[in-house]
C-alpha positions as CSV (number, residue, x, y, z in Angstrom):
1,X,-91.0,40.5,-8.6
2,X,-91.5,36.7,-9.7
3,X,-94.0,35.5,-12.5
4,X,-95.0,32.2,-13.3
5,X,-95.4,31.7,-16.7
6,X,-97.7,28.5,-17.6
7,X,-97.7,27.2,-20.6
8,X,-101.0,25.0,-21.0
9,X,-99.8,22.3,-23.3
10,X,-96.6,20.0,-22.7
11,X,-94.9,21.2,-25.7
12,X,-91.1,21.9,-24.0
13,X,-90.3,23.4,-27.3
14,X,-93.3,25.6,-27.3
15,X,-92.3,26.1,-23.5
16,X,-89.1,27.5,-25.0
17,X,-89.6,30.2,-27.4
18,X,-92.3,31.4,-24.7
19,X,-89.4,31.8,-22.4
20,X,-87.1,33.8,-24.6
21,X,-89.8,35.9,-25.6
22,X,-90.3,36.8,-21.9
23,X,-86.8,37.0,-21.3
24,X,-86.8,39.4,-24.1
25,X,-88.8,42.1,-23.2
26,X,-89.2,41.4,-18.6
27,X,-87.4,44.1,-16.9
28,X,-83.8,43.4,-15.2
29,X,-85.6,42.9,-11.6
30,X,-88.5,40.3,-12.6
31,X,-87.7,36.5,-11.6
32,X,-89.2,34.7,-15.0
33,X,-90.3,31.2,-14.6
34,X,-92.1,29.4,-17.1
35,X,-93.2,25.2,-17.2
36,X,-95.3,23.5,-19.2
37,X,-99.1,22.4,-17.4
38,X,-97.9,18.8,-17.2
39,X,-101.7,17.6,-17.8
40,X,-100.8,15.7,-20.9
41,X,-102.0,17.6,-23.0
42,X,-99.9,18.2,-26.1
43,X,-101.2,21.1,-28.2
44,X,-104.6,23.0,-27.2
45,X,-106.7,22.9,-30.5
46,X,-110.7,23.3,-28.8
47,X,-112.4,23.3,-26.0
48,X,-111.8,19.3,-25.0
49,X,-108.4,20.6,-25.1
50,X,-108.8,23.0,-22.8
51,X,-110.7,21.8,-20.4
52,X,-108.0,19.2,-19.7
53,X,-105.1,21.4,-19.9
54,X,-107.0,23.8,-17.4
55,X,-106.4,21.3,-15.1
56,X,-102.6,21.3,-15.0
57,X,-102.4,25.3,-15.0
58,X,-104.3,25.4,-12.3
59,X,-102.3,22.9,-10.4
60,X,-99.4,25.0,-11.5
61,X,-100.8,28.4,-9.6
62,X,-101.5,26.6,-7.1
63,X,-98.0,25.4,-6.9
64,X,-96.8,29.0,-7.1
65,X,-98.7,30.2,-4.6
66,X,-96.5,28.2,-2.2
67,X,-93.4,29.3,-4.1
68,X,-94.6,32.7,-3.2
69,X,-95.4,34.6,-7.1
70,X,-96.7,37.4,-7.5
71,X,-98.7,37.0,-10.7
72,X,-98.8,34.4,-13.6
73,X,-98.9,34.6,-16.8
74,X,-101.2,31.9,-19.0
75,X,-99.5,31.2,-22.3
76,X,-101.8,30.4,-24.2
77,X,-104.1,32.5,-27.0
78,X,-107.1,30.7,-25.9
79,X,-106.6,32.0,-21.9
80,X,-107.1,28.8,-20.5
81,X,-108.4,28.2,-17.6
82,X,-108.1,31.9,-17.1
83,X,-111.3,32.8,-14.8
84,X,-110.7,29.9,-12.3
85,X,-107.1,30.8,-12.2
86,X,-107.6,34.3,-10.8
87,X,-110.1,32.4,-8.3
88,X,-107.2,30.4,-6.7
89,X,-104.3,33.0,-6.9
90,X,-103.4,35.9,-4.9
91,X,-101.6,38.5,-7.6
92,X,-102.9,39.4,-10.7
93,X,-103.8,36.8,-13.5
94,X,-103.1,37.5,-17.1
95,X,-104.0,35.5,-20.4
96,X,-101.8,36.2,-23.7
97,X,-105.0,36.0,-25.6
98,X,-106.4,38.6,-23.6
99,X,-103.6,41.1,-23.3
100,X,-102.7,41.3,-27.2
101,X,-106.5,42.3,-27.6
102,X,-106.4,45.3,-25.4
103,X,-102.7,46.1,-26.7
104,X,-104.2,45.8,-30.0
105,X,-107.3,47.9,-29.4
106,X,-105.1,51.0,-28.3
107,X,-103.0,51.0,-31.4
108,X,-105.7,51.1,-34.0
109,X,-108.8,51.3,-35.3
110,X,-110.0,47.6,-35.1
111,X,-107.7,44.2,-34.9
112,X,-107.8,40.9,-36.7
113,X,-106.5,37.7,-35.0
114,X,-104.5,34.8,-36.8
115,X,-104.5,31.7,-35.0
116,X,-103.4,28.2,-36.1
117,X,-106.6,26.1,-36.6
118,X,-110.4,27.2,-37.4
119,X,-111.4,25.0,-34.3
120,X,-109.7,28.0,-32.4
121,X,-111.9,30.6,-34.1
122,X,-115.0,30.3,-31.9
123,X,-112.9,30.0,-28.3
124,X,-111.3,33.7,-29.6
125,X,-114.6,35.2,-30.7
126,X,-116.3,34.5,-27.1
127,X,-113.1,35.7,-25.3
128,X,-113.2,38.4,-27.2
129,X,-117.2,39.5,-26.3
130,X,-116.0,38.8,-22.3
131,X,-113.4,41.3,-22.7
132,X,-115.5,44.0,-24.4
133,X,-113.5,44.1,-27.2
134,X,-116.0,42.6,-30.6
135,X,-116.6,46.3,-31.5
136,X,-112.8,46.1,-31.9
137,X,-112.4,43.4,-33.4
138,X,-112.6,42.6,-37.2
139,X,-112.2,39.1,-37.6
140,X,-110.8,35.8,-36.5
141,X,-108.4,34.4,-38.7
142,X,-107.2,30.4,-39.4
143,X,-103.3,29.5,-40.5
144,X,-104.8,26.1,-41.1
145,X,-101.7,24.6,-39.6
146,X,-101.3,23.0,-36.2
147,X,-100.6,24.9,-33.2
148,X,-97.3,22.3,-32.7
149,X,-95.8,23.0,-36.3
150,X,-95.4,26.8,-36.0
151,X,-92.7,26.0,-33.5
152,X,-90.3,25.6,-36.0
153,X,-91.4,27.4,-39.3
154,X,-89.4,27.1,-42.5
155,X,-88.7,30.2,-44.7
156,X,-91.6,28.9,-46.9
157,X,-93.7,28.8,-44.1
158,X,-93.4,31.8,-42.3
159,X,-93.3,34.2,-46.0
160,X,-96.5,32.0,-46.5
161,X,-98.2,33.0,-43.1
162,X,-96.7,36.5,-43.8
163,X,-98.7,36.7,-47.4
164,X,-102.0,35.2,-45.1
165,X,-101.4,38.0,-42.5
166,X,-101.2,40.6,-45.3
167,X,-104.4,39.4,-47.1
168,X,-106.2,39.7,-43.9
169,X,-105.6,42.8,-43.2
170,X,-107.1,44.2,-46.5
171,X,-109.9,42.1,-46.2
172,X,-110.7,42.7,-42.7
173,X,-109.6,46.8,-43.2
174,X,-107.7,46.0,-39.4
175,X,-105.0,48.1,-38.7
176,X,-103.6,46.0,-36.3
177,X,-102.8,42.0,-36.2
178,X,-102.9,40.0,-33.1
179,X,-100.6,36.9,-33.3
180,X,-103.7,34.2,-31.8
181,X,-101.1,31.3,-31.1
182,X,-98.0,31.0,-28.3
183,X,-96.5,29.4,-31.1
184,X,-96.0,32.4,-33.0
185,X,-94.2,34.3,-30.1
186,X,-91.1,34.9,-32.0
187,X,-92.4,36.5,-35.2
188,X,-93.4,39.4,-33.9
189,X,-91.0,41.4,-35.0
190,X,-90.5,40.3,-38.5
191,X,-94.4,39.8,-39.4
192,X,-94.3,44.1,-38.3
193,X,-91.7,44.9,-40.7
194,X,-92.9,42.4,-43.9
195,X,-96.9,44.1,-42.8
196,X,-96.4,48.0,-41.6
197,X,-98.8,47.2,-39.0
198,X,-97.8,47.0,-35.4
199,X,-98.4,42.9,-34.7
200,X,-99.2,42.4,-31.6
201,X,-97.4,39.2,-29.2
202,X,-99.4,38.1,-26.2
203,X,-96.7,36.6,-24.6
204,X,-94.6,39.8,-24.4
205,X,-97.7,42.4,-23.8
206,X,-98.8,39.8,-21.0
207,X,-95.5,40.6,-19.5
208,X,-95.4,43.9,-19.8
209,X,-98.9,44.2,-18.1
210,X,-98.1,42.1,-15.3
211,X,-95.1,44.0,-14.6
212,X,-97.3,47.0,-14.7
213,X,-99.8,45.6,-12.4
214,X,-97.5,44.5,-9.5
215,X,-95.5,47.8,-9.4
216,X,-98.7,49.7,-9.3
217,X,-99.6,46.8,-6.3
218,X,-102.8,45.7,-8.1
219,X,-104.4,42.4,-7.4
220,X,-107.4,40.5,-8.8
221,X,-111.0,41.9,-6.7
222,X,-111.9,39.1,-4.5
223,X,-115.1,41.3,-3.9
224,X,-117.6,38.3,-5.2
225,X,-116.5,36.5,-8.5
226,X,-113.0,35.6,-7.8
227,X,-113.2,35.2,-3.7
228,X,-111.8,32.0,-3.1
């Protein structure tokens, strides 16, 4: 199977580690492609943000429906431009932002999300509400840092976004952490072991469940909402 992976920012760094985390866990026969948007935008921090980088991912679907994909993946915690994506494409449509929530909802009783900025807070909340999941959810959590600079964390850094993680979990009584940022993509593994909570990655359980989706040949209902 191919998947298009779309990072919504134009961050090639950022379009990196989202590639070797895909690489990482995409089974032996999956074609992995991932670009960056290309509509200028250079970190999503809001809904102006958004709105402009929505442009470019769509554009990018578009793009590989041509190439012939079977489903995409949209890289980024806030699931942009998610809705109008599964409008225009074939296969199945995934957001990262999405995906870690329901991961996240089956492994424990009640999530929190860290994301990089507050501004990112209220996007999250109302995804989460869409998706069903607020009864799940215990509370959406700010780095304070910018999306662009957890790229490339320091030790500092990352034990201080560890000790963050850690304090959020006892205040929120989650039992389950969703990294809220692409950015973040390649702590998953080490923010599980320093927490003793599985820590959810969108960009890896966005994977997973499109590789689930097109083996099982599920697409997107183009019933009423998403017919083109």
């Amino acid at each position: 199977m191919k998947i298009l992976v779309i990072n919504p920012n134009d961050s090639n760094d950022m379009r990196l580690l989202i590639e070797q985390s895909c690489r990482e866990v995409a089974g032996q026969s999956t074609d992995i492609t991932v670009v960056c948007a290309g509509a200028g935008v250079a970190s999503v921090e809001g809904y102006y943000d958004g709105a402009i980088a929505q442009v470019g991912v769509l554009e990018q679907i578009q793009l590989g429906e041509k190439e012939g994909f079977d489903a995409y993946l949209i890289a980024c915690a806030d699931d942009t431009g998610l809705y109008a994506a599964r409008e225009i494409a074939k296969g199945p449509v995934v957001g990262i932002g999405e995906a870690a929530m329901h991961y996240a909802s089956m492994l424990g009783y009640g999530f929190a999300i860290l994301t990089a900025q507050a501004k990112s807070i209220a996007v999250l909340a109302n995804n989460a509400s869409a998706y069903g999941l607020s009864q799940h959810c215990r509370g959406i959590f700010a780095a304070c840092m910018p999306v662009l600079a957890l790229e490339d964390l320091t030790s500092d850094e990352r034990e201080r976004l560890v000790a963050r993680a850690q304090a959020i979990i006892e205040q929120s009584n989650a039992e389950v952490l969703v990294l809220g940022c692409a950015g973040l993509t390649q702590q998953q593994t080490y923010f599980s072991q320093q927490l003793g909570v599985p820590v959810i990655d969108g960009v890896r359980a966005g994977i997973s469940t499109l590789e689930g989706l097109v083996k099982n040949k599920l697409v997107t209902s183009k019933r009423n909402t998403y017919l083109r």
